[in-house]
C-alpha positions as CSV (number, residue, x, y, z in Angstrom):
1,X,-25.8,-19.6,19.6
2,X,-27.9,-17.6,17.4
3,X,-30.6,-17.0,20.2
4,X,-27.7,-15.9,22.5
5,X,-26.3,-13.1,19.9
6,X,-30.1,-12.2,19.4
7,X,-30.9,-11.3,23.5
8,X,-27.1,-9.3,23.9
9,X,-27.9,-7.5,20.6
10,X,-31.6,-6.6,22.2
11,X,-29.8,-6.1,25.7
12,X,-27.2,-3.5,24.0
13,X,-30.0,-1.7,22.5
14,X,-31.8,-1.4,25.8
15,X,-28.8,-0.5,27.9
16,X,-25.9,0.1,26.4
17,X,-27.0,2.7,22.8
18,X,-30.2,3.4,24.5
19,X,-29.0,7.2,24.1
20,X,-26.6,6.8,21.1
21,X,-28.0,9.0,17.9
22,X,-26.4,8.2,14.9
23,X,-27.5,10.1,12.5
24,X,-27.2,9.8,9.0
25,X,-24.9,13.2,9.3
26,X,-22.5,11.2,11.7
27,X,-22.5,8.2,8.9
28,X,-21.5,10.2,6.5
29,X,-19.1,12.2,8.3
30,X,-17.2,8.9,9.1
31,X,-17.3,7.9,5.4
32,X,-15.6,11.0,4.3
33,X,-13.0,10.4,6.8
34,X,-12.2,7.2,5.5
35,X,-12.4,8.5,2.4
36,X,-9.7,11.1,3.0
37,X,-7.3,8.8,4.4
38,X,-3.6,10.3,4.3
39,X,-1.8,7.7,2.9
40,X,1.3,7.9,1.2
41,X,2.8,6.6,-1.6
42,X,5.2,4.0,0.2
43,X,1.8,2.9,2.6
44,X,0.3,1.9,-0.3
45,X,2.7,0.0,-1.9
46,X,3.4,-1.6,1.6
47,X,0.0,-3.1,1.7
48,X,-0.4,-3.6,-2.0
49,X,3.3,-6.2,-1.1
50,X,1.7,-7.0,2.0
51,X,-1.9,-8.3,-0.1
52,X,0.5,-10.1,-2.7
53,X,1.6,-13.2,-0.5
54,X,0.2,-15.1,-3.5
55,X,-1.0,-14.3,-7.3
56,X,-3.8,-12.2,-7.1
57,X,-5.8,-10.1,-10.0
58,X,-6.3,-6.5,-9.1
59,X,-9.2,-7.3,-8.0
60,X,-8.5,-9.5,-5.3
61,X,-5.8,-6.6,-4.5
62,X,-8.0,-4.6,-3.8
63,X,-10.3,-6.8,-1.7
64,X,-7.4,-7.6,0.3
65,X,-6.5,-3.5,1.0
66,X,-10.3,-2.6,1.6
67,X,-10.7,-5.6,4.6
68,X,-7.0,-4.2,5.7
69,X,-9.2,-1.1,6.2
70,X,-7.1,0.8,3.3
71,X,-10.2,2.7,1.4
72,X,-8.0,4.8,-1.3
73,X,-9.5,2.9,-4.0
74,X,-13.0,2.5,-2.7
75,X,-15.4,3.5,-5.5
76,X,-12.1,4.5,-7.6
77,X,-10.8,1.3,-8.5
78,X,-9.4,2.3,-11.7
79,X,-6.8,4.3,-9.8
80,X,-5.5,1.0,-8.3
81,X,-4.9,-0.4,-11.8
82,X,-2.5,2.9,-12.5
83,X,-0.8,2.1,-9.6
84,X,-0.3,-1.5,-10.1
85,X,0.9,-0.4,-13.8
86,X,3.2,2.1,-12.4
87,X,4.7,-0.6,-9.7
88,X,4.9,-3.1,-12.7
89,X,6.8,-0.5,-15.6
90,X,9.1,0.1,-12.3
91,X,10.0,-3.4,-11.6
92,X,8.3,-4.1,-8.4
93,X,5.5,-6.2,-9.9
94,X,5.3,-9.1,-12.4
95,X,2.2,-9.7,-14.2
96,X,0.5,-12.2,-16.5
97,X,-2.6,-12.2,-18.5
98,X,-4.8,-15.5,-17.1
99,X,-7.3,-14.8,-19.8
100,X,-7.9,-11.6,-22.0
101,X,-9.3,-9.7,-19.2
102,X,-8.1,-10.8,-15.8
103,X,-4.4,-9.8,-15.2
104,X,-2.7,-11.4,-12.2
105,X,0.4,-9.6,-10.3
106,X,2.6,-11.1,-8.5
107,X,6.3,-9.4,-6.3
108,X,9.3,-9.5,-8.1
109,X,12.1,-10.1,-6.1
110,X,13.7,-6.5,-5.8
111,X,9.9,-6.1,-4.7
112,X,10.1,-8.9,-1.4
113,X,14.0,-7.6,-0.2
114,X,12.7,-4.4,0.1
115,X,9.7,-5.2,2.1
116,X,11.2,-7.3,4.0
117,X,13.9,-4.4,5.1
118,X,11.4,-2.1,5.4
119,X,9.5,-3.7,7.8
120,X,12.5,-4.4,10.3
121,X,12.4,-1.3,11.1
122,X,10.7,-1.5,14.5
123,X,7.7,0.9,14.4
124,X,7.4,1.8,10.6
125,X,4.6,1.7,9.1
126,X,5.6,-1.6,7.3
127,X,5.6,-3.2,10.6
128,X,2.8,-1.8,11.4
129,X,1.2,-2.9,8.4
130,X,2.2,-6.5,8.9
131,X,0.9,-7.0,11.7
132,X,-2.2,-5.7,10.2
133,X,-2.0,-8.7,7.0
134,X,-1.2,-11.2,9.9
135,X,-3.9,-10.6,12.2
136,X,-7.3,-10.9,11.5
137,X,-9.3,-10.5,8.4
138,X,-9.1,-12.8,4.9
139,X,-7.9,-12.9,1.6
């Protein structure tokens, strides 16, 4: 299997991105982008519900948004951890310390009812988001 991923990679170099220049411009271009995501407030606490189908330490949270392609937090992960601590002093999230420094979150009830509403709404970005967690990609 290996040798046949080997000759299409060499094939798509000859053929296919023969003329392809990606510059280290166009990478970084595409970063920022990510980067500067325009995600709101009710996205994020969408996927961060969405990423919670189990206990999970910020960490893992965050793990979980970043392979969901959410990048807010990238290199800013402390701003997660407000978040999470906002979504906790409002009710949405329980937590629990598992040892002195690795807190776990879990979805309080009010927390699951309205995710659940929110993504019945046919082409919200809940259900959009959804379909994100269920399809491909792992916790």
């Amino acid at each position: 299997m290996e040798d046949k991923l080997t000759r299409l990679k060499s094939a798509m170099k000859k053929h296919t991105f023969a003329d392809l220049k990606f510059t280290e411009n166009h990478r970084n271009s595409i970063h920022t982008a990510i980067k500067k995501q325009d995600v709101s407030r009710e996205d994020i606490m969408i996927a961060i519900f969405r990423s919670l189908d189990k206990e999970k330490s910020g960490y893992q949270i965050n793990e979980s948004l970043y392979q969901k392609g959410i990048r807010n937090f990238e290199d800013n992960e402390g701003s997660l951890y407000a978040v999470l601590h906002e979504l906790e002093q409002e009710g949405w999230l329980q937590s629990f310390w598992e040892t002195e420094d690795r807190k776990f979150y879990s979805l309080d009830e009010r927390a699951k009812k309205w995710l659940k509403k929110t993504e019945s709404k046919s082409g919200s970005t809940a259900s959009r988001l959804r379909t994100a967690f269920e399809g491909g990609g792992t916790d």
